[in-house]
C-alpha positions in Angstrom: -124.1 -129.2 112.8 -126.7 -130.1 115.6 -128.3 -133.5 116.9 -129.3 -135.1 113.2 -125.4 -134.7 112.4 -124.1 -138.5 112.6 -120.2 -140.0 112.4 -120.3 -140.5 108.7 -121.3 -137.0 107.8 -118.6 -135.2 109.7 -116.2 -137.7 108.0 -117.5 -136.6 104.6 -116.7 -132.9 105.7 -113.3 -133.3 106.6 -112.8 -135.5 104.0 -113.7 -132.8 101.4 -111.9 -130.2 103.7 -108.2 -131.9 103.6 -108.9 -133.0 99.7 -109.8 -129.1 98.9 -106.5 -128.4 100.2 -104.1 -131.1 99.2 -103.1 -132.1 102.5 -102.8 -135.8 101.4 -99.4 -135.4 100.9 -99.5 -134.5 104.6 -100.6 -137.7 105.9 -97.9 -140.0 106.2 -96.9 -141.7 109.4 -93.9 -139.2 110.1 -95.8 -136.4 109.6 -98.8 -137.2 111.6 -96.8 -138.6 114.4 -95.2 -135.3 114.9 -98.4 -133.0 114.4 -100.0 -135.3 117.3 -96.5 -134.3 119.7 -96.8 -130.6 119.2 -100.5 -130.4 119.5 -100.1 -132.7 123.0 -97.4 -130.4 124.1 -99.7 -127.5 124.0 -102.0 -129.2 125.9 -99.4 -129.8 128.6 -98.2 -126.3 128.6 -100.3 -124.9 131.5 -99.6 -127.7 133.7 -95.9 -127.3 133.2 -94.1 -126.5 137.0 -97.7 -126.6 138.1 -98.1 -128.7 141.4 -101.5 -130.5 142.1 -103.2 -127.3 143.9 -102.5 -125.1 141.2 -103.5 -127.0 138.5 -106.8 -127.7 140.7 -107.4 -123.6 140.8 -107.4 -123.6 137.0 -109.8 -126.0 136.4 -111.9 -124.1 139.1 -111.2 -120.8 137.4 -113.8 -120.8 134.7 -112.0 -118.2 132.3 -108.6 -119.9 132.3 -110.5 -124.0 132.2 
């Protein structure tokens, strides 16, 4: 990909990505609701029992940003 790649061509690419797979059956509300929890909860793991200086030293730290 680089600056010429537009919206509709990524959308083509994932498209053929999930349909060379089968993941269609995948995609029901249930199913996508609870992919979008864990994958949010993983974001939040290095916050968690972090108080607002700490978490302010991890985004400073470039390895661990």
């Amino acid at each position: 990909m680089d600056v010429n790649t537009n919206i509709q061509d990524l959308k083509i690419k994932v498209k053929k990505f999930c349909d060379d797979r089968d993941w269609d059956k995948f995609h029901n509300a249930k199913e996508l609701a609870t992919a979008l929890i864990i994958e949010s909860a993983e974001l939040l793991e290095p916050f968690r029992w972090k108080n607002e200086k700490e978490i302010q030293e991890l985004f400073n730290n470039p390895e661990k940003r």
